[in-house]
Rosetta silent file (secondary structure, phi, psi, omega in degrees, C-alpha in Angstrom):
SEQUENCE: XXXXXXXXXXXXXXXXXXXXXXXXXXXXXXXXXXXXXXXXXXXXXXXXXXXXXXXXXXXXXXXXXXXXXXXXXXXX
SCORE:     score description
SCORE:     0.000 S_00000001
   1 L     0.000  135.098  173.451   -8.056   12.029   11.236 S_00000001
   2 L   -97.788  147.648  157.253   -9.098    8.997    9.080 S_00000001
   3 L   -55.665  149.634 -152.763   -7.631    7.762    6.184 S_00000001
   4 L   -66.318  -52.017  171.173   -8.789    8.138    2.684 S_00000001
   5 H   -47.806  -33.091  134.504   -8.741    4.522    2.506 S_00000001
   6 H   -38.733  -18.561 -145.795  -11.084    4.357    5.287 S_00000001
   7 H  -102.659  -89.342  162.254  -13.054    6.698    3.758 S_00000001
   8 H   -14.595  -87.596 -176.550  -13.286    4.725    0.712 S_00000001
   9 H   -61.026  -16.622  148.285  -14.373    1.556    2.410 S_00000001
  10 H   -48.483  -41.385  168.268  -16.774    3.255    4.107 S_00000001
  11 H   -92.544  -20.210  164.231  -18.821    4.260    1.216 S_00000001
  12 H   -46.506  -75.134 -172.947  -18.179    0.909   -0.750 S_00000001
  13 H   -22.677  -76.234 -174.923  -20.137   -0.347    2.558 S_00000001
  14 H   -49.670  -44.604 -170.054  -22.804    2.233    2.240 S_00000001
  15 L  -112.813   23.488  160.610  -23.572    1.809   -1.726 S_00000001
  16 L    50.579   39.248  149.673  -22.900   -2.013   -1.622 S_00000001
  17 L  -139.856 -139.145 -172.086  -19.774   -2.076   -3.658 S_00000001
  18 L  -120.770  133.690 -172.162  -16.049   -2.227   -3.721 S_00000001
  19 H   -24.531  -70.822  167.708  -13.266    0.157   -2.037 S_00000001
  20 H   -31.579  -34.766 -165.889  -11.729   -0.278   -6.086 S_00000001
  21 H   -96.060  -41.049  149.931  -15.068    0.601   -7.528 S_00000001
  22 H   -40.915  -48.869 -174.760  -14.968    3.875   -5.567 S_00000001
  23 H   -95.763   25.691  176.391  -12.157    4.867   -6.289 S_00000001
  24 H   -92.144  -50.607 -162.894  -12.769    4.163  -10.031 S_00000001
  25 H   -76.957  -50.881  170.981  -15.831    6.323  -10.083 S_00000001
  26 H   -72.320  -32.732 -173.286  -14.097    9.492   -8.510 S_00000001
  27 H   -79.267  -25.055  140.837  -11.419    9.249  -10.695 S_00000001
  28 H   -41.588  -52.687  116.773  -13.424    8.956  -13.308 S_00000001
  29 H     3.887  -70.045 -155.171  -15.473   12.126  -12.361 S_00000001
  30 H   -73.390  -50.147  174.285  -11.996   14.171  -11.852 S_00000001
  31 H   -63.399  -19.177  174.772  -10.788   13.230  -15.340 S_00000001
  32 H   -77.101   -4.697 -175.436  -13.944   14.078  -16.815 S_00000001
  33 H   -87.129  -66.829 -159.874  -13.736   17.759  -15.072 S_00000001
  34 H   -46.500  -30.290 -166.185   -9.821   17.782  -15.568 S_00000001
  35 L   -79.831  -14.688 -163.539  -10.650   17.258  -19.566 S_00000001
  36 L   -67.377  114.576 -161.704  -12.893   19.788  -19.637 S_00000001
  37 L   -77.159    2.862 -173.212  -11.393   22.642  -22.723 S_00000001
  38 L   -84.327  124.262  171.371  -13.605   25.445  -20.831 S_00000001
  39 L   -30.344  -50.260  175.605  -11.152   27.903  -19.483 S_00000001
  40 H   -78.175  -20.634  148.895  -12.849   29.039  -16.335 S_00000001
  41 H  -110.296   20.966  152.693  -12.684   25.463  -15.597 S_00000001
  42 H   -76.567  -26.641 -155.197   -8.870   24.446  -16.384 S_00000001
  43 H   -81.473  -36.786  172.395   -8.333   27.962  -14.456 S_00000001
  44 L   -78.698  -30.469  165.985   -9.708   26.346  -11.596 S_00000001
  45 H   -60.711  -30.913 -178.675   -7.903   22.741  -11.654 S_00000001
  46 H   -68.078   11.880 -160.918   -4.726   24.774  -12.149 S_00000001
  47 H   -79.343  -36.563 -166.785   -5.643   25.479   -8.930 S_00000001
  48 L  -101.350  142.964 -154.556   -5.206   22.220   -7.302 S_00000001
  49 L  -113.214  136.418 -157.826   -1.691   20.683   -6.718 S_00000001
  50 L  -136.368  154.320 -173.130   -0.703   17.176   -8.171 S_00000001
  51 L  -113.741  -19.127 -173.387    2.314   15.323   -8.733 S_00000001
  52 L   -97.438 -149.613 -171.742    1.429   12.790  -11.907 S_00000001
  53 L   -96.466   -2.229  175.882   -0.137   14.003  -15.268 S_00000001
  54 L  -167.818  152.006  165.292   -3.533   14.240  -13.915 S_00000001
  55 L  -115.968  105.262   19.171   -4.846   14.531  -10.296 S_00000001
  56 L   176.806  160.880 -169.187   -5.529   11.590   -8.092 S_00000001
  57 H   -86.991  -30.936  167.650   -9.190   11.248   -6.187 S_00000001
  58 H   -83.927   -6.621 -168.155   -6.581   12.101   -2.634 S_00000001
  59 H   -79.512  -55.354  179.312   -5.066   14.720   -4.218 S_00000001
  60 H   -41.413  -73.687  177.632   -8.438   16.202   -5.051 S_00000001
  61 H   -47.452  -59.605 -172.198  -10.127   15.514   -1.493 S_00000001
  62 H   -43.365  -35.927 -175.646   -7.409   16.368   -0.057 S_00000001
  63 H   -68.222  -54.313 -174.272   -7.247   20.016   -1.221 S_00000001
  64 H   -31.613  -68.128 -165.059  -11.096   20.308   -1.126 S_00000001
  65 H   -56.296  -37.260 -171.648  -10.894   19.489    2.697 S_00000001
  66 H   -72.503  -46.494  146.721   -7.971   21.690    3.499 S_00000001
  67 H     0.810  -72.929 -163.835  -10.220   24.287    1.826 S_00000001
  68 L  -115.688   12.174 -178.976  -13.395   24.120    3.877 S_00000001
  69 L   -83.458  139.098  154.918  -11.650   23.136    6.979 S_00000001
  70 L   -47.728  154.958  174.733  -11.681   25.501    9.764 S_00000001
  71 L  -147.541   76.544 -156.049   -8.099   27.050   10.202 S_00000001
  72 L    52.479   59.835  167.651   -7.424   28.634   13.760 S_00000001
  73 L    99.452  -28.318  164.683  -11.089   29.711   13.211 S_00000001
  74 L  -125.805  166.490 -179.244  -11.095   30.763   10.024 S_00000001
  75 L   -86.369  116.617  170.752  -12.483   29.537    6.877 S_00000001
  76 L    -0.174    0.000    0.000  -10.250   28.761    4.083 S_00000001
């Protein structure tokens, strides 16, 4: 499996910026969702599990992928 930091510099490559500027932009993105006062969407962030005061752009992916990932076959 690759690492998020591969991941990262992979799309810096692709949109002709920096690993840092990615991961500025999703975390950007996640706080503007995490801030969001609409219920049905705090009800879903309580959803996802984080260890600091807000959660992290791996934290995020991570869950996402573990999600939509096959799992002996079936989907998440």
């Amino acid at each position: 499996m690759r690492s998020m930091r591969s991941i990262f510099k992979e799309i810096a490559r692709k949109e002709g910026t920096t690993v840092e500027a990615v991961y500025q932009n999703i975390q950007e993105a996640i706080d503007a969702g995490f801030d969001n006062p609409d219920p049905a969407v705090q009800a879903a962030w309580s959803q996802i599990p984080f260890s600091g005061s807000r959660p992290t752009p791996e934290e995020v992916i991570s869950y996402y992928a573990l999600r939509v990932a096959p799992h002996n076959g079936i989907l998440q």
